[in-house]
N, C-alpha and C positions, 0 to 999 in steps of 0.2 A: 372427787369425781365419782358419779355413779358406776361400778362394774358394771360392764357387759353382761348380757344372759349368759349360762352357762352353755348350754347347748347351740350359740352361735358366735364365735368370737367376733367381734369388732376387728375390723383388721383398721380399720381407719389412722389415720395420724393423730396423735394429742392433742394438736391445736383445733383439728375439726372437730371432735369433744368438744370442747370448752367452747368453739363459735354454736354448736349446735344446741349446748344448754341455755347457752345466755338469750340465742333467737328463741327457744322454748320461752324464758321467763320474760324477755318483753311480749313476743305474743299474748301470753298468757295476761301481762298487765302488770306483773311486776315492779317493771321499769316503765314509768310513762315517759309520752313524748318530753323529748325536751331535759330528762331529769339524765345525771351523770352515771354512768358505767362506773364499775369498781378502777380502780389503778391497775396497770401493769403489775406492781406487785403486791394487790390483791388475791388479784388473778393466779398468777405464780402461788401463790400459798393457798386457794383455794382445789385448784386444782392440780398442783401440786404437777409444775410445767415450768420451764423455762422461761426467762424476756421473751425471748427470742419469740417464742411457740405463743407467749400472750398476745404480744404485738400481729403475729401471724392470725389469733383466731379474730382479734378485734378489724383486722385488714379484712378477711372475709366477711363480714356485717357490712363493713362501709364499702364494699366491692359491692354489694347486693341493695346498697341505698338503705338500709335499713339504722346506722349510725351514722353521726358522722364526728368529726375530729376538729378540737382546735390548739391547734399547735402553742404548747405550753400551758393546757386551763384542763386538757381531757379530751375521754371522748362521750358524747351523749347520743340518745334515743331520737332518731327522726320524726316530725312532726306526721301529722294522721290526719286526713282532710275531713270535711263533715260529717262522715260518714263512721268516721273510724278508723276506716282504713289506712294502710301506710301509702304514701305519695305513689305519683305513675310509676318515679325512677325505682322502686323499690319492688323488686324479682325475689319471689324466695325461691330458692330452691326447689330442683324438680322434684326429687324426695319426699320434701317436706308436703308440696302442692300435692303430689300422688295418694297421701294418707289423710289429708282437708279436701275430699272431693264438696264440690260447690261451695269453696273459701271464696273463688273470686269469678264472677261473671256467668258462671251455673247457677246460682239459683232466679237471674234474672230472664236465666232461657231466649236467650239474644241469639245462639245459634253459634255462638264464638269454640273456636275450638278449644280441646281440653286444656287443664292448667299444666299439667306437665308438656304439651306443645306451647304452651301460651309462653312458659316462662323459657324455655332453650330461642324457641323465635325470638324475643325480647332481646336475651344477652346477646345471641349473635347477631341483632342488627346492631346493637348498642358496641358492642365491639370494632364491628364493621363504621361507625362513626366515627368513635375515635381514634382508630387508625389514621385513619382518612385526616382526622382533623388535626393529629400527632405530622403528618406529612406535609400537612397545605403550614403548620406553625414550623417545620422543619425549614421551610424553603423560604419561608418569609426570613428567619432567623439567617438563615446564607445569605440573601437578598440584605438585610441589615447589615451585618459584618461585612460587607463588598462595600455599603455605603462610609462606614467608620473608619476601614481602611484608605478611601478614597480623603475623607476630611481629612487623616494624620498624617498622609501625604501632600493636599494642598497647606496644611498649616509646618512642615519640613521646609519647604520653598522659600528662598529669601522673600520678603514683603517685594520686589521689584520684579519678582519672575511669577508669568503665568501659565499654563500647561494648554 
């Protein structure tokens, strides 16, 4: 892991390191779309961090659209639409937007606001969705279980008895 400057500690957490280098080298090109992130314990011995803390920085990439995961194969580099760029769903960080002024939608001078509003607007609608959408699949889930409890009850019933 690269040391901090000396004259400004990093107070950040290890796993934010380790998500903040790796978003550097695919930016950068590194990693193309599509192509496989190192292992968990890669990671771990690269940067010289926990499972725990690798799993945590590779969670923040695929939180931000920027990887994504397949259970049991890895995790890989989100595709980039014709332009280059990484997909709608993929926010980077206000940070990271704040020091790329005209990374995204500034140099087209559309009038859009800046990318550190651009991308806090983003997440918090996207958050506010899936809440919403974590609720409406909560109540269907109650609504289902009321109906399976309802079947293992008509199928309790002698064949000759009906409710």
């Amino acid at each position: 892991m690269n040391p901090a400057p000396e004259s400004k500690p990093d107070r950040r957490p290890p796993y934010q390191h380790a998500a903040d280098e790796l978003r550097r080298e695919i930016m950068a090109g590194r990693f193309k779309p599509g192509e496989q992130l190192p292992s968990y314990r890669e990671l771990q011995e690269r940067f010289g961090i926990a499972n725990m803390t690798a799993r945590s920085a590779l969670n923040v990439l695929r939180d931000e659209g920027l990887v994504y995961t397949i259970h049991g194969r890895g995790s890989f580099v989100a595709d980039t639409d014709a332009t280059g760029e990484y997909s709608a769903e993929y926010t980077a960080p206000a940070w990271y937007l704040a020091g790329k002024k005209g990374h995204q939608g500034e140099q087209a001078g559309e009038g859009k606001p800046d990318d550190t509003e651009a991308a806090g607007t983003t997440l918090t609608e996207v958050l506010t969705a899936l809440r919403s959408e974590i609720r409406t699949l909560s109540a269907d889930l109650q609504e289902l279980r009321g109906e399976v409890d309802e079947l293992k009850a008509q199928n309790r019933q002698p064949s000759g008895e009906t409710s």
